[in-house]
ZAKE-341189 format. One record per residue (C-alpha): residue in one letter; y, x, z. Coordinates in steps of 0.001 Angstrom, whole numbers, plus 500000, padded with zeros to 6 digits. Example, Ala and Ser with C-alpha at 12.3 -4.5 7.8 and 13.67 -1.06 7.14 Angstrom:
% ZAKE-341189
a495500512300507800 s498940513670507140 
% end
This chain:
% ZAKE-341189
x500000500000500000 x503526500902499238 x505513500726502478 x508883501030503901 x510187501479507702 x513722500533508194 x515472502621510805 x516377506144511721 x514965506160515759 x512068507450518082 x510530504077517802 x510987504302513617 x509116508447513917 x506336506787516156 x505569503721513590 x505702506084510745 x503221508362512471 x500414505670513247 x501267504139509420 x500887507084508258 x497628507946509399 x496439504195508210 x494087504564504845 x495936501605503515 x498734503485503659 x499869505103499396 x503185505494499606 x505572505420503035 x509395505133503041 x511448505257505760 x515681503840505220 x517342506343506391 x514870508154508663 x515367511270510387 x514810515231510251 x510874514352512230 x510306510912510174 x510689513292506934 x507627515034508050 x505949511378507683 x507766509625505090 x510137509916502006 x513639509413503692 x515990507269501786 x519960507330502628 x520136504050503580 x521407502579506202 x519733499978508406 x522107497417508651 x522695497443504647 x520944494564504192 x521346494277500131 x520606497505499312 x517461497563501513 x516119494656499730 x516990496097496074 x515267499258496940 x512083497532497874 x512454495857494664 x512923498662492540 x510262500695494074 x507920497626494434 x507648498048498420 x504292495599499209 x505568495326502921 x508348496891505135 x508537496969508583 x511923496608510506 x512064498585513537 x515970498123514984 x517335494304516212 x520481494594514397 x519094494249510964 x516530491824512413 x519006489483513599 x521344490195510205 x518539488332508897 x516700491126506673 x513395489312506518 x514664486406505752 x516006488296502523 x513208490373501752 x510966487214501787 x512910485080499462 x512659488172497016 x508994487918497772 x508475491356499663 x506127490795502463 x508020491744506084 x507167492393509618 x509761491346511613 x511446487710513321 x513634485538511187 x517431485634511902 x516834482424513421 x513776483304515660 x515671487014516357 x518435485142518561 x515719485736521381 x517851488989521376 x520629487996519604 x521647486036522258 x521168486498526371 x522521482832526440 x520556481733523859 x517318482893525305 x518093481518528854 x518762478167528108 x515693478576525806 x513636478984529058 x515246476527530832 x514274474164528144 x510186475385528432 x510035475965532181 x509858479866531819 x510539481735535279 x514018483485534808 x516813484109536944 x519438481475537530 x522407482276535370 x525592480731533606 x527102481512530696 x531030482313530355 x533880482912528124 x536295483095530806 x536853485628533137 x538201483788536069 x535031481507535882 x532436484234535819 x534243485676538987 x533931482407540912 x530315482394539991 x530007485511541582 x531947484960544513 x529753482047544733 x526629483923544392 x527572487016546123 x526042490344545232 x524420491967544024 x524248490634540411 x524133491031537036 x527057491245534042 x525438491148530906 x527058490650527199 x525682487936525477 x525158490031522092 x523722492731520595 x525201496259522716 x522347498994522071 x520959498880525039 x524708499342527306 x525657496001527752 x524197495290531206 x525869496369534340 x523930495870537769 x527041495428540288 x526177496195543616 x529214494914545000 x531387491774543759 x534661494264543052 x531677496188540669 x531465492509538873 x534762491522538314 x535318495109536956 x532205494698534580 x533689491001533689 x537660492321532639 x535805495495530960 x533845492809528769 x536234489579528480 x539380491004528417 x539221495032527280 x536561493637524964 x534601497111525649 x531411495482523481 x533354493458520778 x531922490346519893 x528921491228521622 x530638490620524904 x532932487738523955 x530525485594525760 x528750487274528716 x525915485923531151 x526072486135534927 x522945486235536501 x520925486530539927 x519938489906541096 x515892490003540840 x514190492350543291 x511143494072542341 x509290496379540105 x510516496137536336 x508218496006533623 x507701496150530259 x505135493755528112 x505327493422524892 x502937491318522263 x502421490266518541 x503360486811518102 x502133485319514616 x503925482320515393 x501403480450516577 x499620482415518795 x500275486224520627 x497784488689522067 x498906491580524531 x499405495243523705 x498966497743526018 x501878497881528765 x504655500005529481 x507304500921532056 x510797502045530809 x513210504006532681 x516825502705531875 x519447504574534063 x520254507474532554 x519694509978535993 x517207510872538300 x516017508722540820 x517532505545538661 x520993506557539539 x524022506208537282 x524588503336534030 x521787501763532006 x521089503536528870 x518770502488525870 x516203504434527401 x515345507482528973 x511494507318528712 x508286505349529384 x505166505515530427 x501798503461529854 x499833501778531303 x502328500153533759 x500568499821537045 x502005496872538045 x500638495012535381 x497230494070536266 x494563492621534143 x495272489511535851 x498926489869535401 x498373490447532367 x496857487063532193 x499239485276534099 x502509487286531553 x500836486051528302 x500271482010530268 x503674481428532270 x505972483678529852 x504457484643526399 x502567481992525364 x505428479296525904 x507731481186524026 x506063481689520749 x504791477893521003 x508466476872522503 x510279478275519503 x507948476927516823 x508747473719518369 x512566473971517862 x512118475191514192 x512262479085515052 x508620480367514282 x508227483792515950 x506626486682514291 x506555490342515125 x506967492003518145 x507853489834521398 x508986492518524207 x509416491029527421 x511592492560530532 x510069491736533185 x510943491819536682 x507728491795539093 x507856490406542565 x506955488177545208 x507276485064543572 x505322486414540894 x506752487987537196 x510248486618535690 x511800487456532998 x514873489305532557 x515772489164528817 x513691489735525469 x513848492382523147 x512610491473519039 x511076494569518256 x509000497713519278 x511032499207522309 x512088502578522607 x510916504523523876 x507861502819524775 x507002502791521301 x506164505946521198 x503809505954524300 x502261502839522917 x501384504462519639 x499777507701520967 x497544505333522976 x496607502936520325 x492913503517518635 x492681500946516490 x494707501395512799 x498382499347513215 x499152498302510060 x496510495514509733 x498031494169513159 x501080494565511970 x500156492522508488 x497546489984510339 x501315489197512378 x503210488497509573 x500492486624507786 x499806484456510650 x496655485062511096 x496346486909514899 x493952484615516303 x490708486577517815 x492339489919516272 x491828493058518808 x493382495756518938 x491723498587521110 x493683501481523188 x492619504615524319 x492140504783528017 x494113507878528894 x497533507724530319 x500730508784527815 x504662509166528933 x507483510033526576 x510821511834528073 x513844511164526275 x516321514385525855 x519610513207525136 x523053514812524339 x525027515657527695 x527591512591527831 x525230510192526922 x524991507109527415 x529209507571526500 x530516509010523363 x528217512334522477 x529097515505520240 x527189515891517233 x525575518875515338 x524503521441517939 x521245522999517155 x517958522337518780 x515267525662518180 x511770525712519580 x510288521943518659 x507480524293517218 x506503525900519806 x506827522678522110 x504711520812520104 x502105523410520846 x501567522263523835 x497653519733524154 x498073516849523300 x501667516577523092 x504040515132519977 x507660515580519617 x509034512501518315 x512915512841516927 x515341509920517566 x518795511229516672 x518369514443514432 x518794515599510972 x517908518595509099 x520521520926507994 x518710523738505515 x515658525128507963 x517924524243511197 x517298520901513188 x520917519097514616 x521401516657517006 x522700513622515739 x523075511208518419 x522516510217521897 x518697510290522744 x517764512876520308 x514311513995521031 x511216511774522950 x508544514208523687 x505425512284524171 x502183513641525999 x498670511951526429 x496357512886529676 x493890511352531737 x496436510860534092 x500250510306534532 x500876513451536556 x499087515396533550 x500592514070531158 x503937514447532926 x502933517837533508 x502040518557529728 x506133516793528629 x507960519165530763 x506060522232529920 x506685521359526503 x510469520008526894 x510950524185528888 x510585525559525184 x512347523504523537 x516001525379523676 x519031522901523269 x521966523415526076 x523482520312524831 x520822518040525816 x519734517076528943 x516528514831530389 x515503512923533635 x513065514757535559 x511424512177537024 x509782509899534362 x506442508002535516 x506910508745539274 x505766505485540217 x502512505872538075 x502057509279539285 x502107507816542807 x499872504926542363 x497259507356540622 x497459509631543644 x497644506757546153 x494156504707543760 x492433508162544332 
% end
């Protein structure tokens, strides 16, 4: 099959690794790709969000199927155009993408179907979002109602935090139109989560689970970021949470939105929030995320593209997908300033030599290749990935390989899968 990857991320390198290594596979494109994916794929300069020339190129170099990796093109409605010109897609709808389109959108969705959430409202004026929160108390949650890469949440431990995260959205418009609605919500406490599941939309099955590390220092200190690594399995998530995820949260979704007209196919990512009234969910993500993408994929026996296909076709029912049973965690290195406004184009030396290193891949997220030299070329650059038998291997095997890889620009948390490492050591 002729096939094309739309994006230029860690989560794009990881797909077009396992897609790759599919024998279906002929021909793989990646729009635009980076300096790692071009190891994989035949890069093509264009962009992700350039919707018409994304379709015209899949015409012109009769793409069978493409899969979309990044929301924003998702909820621009790329699938929608690349199946009315008859090019077979992976990927929501622009109508079924407002899961993530829209925070406000997808909590009055599960108010509607009776799926556990945190109590919330919805506001376009500042003055009312403050005397929600005054009449809440805190802490609680800011978030922008649109698309913000990952940035647009603020946890505010106090209520002066809040009503600084509210003008910062509502009135200094930090996110655009992104934040010119935002949603106020309850503070959840427990152990985060991440599940995620193909939806054909009728039906879903589970992949493998995953737990993200958002703020950007150690010991989950400092602002939310898109990611700054992931590890799988996620301990929390039990076989029988598993069961009770896919029955109280999954299932009624995909079923929930076929009902309103919004058939859901692709990748359903839950954030979930784990505690002692059981899992709730905290918003949904339309796609692979990233970086657990690329701890999902190292783990993953069984060949993705027919998944990915058998989701788009609608036809998941009784598929199974099969994982290997070793342990895998991916460390982000991002420029120093991230998550704010980064430098570009300092030089990162050594990726050979770290890749060296059992069992480990380097997967590149911002980069590009400039002659023989590799650049950084945005904020989480790098997401080197390691499979082990357990979590403290495997974290063992990133950071020997991140200590050769020489980039003073970047920087990484030190810390990623200490609560799996801990529950290993604490299961025996």
């Amino acid at each position: 099959m002729r096939i094309l990857i739309v994006g230029s991320g860690g989560r794009e390198h990881a797909l077009a690794w396992a897609i790759a290594a599919s024998p279906l596979t002929t021909q793989l494109y990646c729009a635009p790709g980076n300096a790692g994916i071009a190891q994989e794929a035949t890069c093509v300069p264009i962009g992700a969000d350039d919707i018409d020339q994304l379709v015209a190129f899949a015409r012109s170099e009769r793409i069978e199927f493409v899969v979309v990796g990044p929301e924003v093109p998702l909820v621009a409605g790329l699938v929608d155009k690349l199946e009315a010109a008859g090019i077979a897609a992976f990927g929501p709808t622009a109508a079924a993408a407002a899961l993530e389109g829209s925070k406000g959108f997808t909590k009055d969705f599960c108010t509607r179907h009776g799926i556990p959430t945190a109590a919330y409202g919805r506001f376009t004026d500042a003055a009312k979002a403050k005397a929600f929160v005054r009449a809440h108390g805190a802490p609680i949650v800011v978030k922008a109602d649109g698309l913000a890469a990952g940035k647009g949440v603020v946890i505010a431990a106090t209520i002066a935090e809040a009503d600084a995260a509210i003008d910062d959205m509502l009135r200094a418009h930090r996110f655009g139109a992104a934040g010119a609605e935002i949603v106020v919500e309850e503070f959840l406490d427990g152990e985060e989560a991440s599940f995620l599941a193909l939806a054909d939309g009728a039906t879903a099955i589970p992949l493998a689970t995953a737990q993200d590390h958002k703020r950007v220092f150690d010991g989950d200190r400092g602002p939310n970021t898109g990611g700054m690594g992931a590890y799988s399995p996620a301990p929390v998530v039990t076989p029988a949470m598993t069961a009770d995820v896919m029955n109280r949260i999954v299932l009624p979704t995909v079923r929930g939105m076929a009902a309103e007209g919004r058939p859901f196919k692709g990748v359903l990512y839950a954030g979930l929030m784990i505690g002692r009234e059981g899992p709730k969910l905290l918003e949904y993500n339309v796609r692979f995320g990233d970086p657990e993408c690329q701890a999902l994929m190292v783990r993953l026996k069984s060949d993705l593209l027919p998944a990915l296909i058998a989701s788009r076709d609608g036809v998941l029912a009784n598929f199974d997908l099969r994982w290997h049973d070793d342990m895998s965690l991916c460390v982000v290195m991002a420029t120093k300033g991230y998550p704010g406004e980064v430098p570009r184009g300092s030089e990162i030396k050594g990726l050979a030599r770290a890749a060296e290193i059992e069992d480990v891949i380097v997967f590149h997220a911002g980069t590009k290749a400039d002659g023989g030299r590799i650049l950084a070329d945005g904020g989480r650059v790098l997401g080197i990935t390691a499979r082990a038998t357990t979590v403290a291997e495997a974290q063992r095997r990133a950071y020997a390989a991140i200590d050769r890889i020489d980039w003073p620009e970047g920087f990484c948390r030190h810390d990623i899968g200490w609560r799996g490492a801990t529950a290993t050591r604490s299961n025996g």
